[in-house]
C-alpha positions, 0 to 999 in steps of 0.5 A: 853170541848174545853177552859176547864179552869184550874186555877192556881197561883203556891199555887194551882191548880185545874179544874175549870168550868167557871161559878165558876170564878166569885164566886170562885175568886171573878170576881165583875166588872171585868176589862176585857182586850184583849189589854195590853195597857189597863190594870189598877190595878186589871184587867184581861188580856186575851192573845189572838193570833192575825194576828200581834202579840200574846198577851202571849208576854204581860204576864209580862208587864201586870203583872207589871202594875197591873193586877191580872189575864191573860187568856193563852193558856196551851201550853204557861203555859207549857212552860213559866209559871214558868218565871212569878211567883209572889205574887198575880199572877193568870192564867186561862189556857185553851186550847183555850184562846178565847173559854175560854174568851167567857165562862167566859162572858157568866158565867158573864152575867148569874149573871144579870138578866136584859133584854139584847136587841141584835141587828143584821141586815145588815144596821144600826145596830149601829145607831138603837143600839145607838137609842135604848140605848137613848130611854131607857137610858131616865128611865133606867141605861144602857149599850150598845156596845161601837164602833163596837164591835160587833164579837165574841170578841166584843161581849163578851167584851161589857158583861164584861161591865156589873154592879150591878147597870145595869138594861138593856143591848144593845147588837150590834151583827155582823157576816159575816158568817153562824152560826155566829149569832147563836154563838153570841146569845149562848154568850150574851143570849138575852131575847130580839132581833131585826134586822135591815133590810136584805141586801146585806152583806158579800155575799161572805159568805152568798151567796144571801139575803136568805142566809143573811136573813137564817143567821141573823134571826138565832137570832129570832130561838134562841129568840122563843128557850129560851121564847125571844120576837122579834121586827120584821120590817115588812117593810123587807119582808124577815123578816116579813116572818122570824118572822111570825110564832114566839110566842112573836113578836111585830111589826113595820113598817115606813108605816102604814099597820096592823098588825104593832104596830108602825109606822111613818107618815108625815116624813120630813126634814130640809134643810140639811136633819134632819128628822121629823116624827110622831110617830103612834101607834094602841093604836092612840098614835101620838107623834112629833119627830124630829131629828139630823139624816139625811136621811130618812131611819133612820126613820125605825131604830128610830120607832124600838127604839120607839118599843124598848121603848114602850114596856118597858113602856115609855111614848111616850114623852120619847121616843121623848126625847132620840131620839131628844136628840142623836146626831151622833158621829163623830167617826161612819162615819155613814152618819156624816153632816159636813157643812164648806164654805157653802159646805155640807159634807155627810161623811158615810164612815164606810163601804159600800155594795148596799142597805147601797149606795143606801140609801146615794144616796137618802139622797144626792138627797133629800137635799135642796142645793142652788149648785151641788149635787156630790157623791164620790163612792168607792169600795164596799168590800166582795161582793164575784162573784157579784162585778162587777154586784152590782158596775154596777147596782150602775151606773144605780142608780145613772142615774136615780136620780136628782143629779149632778154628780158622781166621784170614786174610786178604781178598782172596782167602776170604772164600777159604773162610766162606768155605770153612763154614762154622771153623771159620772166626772171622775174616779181616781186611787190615793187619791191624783188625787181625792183630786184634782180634788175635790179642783178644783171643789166644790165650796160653795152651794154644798153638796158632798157625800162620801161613800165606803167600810171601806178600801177605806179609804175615809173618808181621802177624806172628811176631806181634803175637808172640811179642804180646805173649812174651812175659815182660821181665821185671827190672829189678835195682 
């Protein structure tokens, strides 16, 4: 078995499996690291091989600090375990430390017997994870992935967050390549599963959007495998049609249309954007929600957390509560509101592909602003071949809505702004000369978007900008 674990602490040795660890060794809310710099009294340190450095170089640091336990490849314990004898010291060696990282979360997880909710999706996975968490987190102890860590160590890491006094999980699950979901599901054993939306994500990898839909919807087949129950978006057809066919499903839509169990009517918004709705079941439940999220498309991913939620048992005013009672984190750069000088900032530069700028785009051109309506694009990454086409049908986007003007950035935005013909400003090739051009041209009233691939780094563009708005308090003695 590939990452078979041997265990070891220089008094004994012996083949263990790893659903044994957590009896055998008493793993009883662990403290699982990847980072050294993390480690507290009692933790277990996995040393993994990165790009920059390797963590076995932290064995002994970790040690030192507390820890009681390092994961470590066999080829290093051959060679250096012998160095790091100590009272207290245990190794689990494996021939591949990663693999043996995630058997261990999967044996941890086995021990809950809770529902655990995976979600995946192109867009707005972690917005509908942090929804869904609120929703539920209005009865129910829970934990929920912290941040994006969402891959195939994230995943696994989120897992060791699990406690005796968990009643449920909320699991961001993210892949970029095919069969990736399918692996995620093996480690984390959802019993219940939703996706977002199919959209155009790592293409580079997937190909198309049936590629994308083909290797996401790898979490309904593993759903309807182990008795699972799927919450299916019929406003995506793609997985409409992939969760057709599934036994346990329950339905949901932004629209009314049968057979959906919920969906939002009368959607509205605030001047800056921060969306209203009525929450409608079959069953004629209409429940008001208002939120602190802006753009409408969020409407979408707040009716599957109320999906999410019902189906648990929650009144419909619970969910009103947990939804109304999120708010953005500053840290998501998901379509963040920042307001400074009388100028709106739209800052959704966490990452960036065509269906995830076109959204933002509409957000812009539905706010109510008093001036101009501008958007900084930048770069859209890992679209593979078709780059420059997405980058150009962008521009035309971008013609066709009622806002003011478009600037961009970086070597392949420059056809979106080609594109954009008259709306488009300017195109720049530093982050300087953009923030320049911003100083000199936005003024109060207006709302600027900024939106661009993770690394573009924009969200550098919109702090400056909103640090140059803000007024400077006067000192006074």
């Amino acid at each position: 078995m590939k990452g078979a674990l041997i265990y070891s602490d220089f008094n004994r040795a012996g083949r263990i499996e790893a659903s044994d660890v957590d009896e055998r060794y008493q793993l009883v809310d662990p403290v699982v690291v990847i980072d050294s710099r993390k480690v507290v009294e009692g933790a277990v340190f996995v040393a993994l091989p990165g790009e920059r450095t390797d963590g076995h170089r932290f064995v002994g640091a970790v040690f030192a600090n507390g820890a009681s336990w390092a994961v470590v490849s066999s080829e290093w314990f051959s060679q250096h375990g012998s160095e790091h004898r100590g009272e207290g010291r245990r190794f689990l060696v494996a021939d591949d430390p990663v693999a043996a990282f995630q058997q261990l979360a999967t044996a941890y997880r086995e021990r809950f017997d809770i529902p655990v909710i995976g979600i995946g999706g192109s867009n707005g996975k972690t917005t509908t994870k942090e929804m869904v968490a609120a929703v539920l987190s209005t009865a129910f102890k829970v934990r929920v992935t912290q941040g994006n860590y969402n891959n195939h160590l994230g995943v696994p890491l989120t897992l060791f967050q699990l406690r005796r006094d968990t009643e449920m999980a909320v699991i961001e699950m993210g892949i970029n390549h095919p069969g990736e979901m399918a692996f995620l599901a093996s480690i984390a054993r959802p019993t219940h599963g939703l996706l977002t939306n199919i959209g155009h994500e790592h293409l580079e990898f997937f190909g198309s959007l049936d590629g994308v839909a083909k290797a996401e919807a790898e979490l309904f087949d593993y759903l309807e495998v182990s008795g699972g129950t799927a919450f299916v978006n019929l406003d995506d057809h793609r997985l409409a049609a992939a969760g057709a066919s599934l036994s346990r499903k329950i339905c949901y839509g932004a629209v009314p249309g049968e057979p959906c169990a919920w969906w939002a009517e009368e959607v509205g918004s605030d001047r800056v954007g921060r969306i209203a709705f009525t929450l409608c079941s079959e069953a004629g439940i209409r429940q008001p929600v208002a939120m602190n999220f802006i753009g409408r498309h969020n409407v979408t991913n707040a009716v599957a957390a109320a999906a999410v939620g019902a189906h648990f048992g929650l009144a419909p005013e619970q969910i009103a509560s947990g939804l109304g009672e999120l708010m953005p984190a500053s840290g998501w750069k998901r379509m963040e509101l920042l307001e400074a000088g009388g100028v709106v900032v739209l800052n959704d530069t966490y990452n960036a592909n065509p269906d995830s700028v076109r959204l933002a785009l509409d957000t812009l051109a539905s706010l109510d602003c008093s001036g101009r309506k501008l958007a900084v694009i930048g770069d859209m990454l890992e679209l593979g071949g078709n780059a420059a086409l997405e980058h150009e049908s962008i521009g035309n986007y971008i013609r066709q809505l009622p806002i003011d003007g478009c600037v961009t950035i970086g070597p392949l935005a420059g056809s979106c702004c080609q594109n954009a013909q008259e709306r488009c400003l300017g195109h720049f090739e530093t982050m300087d000369d953009l923030d320049a051009f911003l100083g000199d041209y936005v003024r109060p009233g207006d709302a600027v978007l900024f939106k661009g691939s993770r690394g573009m780094k924009l969200e550098l563009a919109a702090e400056a900008l909103v640090k140059r708005m803000t007024p400077i308090k006067e000192v006074s003695d």
